[in-house]
C-alpha positions in Angstrom: -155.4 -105.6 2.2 -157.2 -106.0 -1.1 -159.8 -108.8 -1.7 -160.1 -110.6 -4.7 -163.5 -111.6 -6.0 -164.1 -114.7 -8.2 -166.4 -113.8 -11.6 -167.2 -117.4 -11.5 -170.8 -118.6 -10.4 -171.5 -121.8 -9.1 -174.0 -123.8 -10.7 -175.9 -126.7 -9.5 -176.6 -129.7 -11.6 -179.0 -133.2 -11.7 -177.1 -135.6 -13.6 -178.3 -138.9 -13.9 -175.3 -141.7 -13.1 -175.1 -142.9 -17.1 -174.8 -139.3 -18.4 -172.4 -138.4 -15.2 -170.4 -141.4 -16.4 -169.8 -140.7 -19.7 -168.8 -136.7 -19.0 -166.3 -138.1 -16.4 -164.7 -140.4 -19.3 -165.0 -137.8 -21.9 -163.4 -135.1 -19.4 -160.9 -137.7 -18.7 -160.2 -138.7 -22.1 -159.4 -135.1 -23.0 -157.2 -134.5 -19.8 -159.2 -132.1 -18.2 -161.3 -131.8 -14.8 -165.0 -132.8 -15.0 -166.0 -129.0 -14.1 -163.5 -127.7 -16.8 -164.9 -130.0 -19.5 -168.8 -129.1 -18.3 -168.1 -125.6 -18.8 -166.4 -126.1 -22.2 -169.2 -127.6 -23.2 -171.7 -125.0 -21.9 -169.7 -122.4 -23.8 -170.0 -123.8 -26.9 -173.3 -124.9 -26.5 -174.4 -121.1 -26.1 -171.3 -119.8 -28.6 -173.8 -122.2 -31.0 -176.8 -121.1 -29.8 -176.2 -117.1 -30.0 -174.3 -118.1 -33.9 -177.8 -120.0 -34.8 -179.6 -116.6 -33.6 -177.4 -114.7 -35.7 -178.2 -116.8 -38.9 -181.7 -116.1 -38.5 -181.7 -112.8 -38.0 -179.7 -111.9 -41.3 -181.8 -114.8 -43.2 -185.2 -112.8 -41.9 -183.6 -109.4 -43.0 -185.7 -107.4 -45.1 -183.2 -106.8 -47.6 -183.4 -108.8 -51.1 -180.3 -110.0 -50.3 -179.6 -113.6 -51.6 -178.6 -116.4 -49.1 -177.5 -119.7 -49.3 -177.5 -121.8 -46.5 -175.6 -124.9 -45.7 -176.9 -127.7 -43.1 -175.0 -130.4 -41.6 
């Protein structure tokens, strides 16, 4: 008999009600589960974060490079 082990963690959260509210209409609005639509956006919170990190690394380069840069 072979076990199967998650690679999910559990995470532990302080919501306050208004902010709880609004996730579980958002997360039902796009037809998922609340957990589902908190860990979509946790991924592309840090699929943001680690593209932002990126950006600065190449605009800090050494090279003479020219950049542009577009903010929104």
């Amino acid at each position: 008999m072979t076990a199967a082990f998650s690679n999910q963690k559990k995470l532990s959260l302080n919501i306050d009600a208004p902010l709880y509210s609004l996730l579980e209409k958002q997360a039902d609005e796009t037809g998922v589960g609340l957990n589902d639509f908190i860990a979509q956006l946790l991924t592309d919170a840090m699929d943001n974060w680690c593209d932002y990190c990126d950006t600065l690394r190449r605009l800090s380069s050494d090279d003479d490079q020219v950049r542009r840069v577009c903010l929104k």
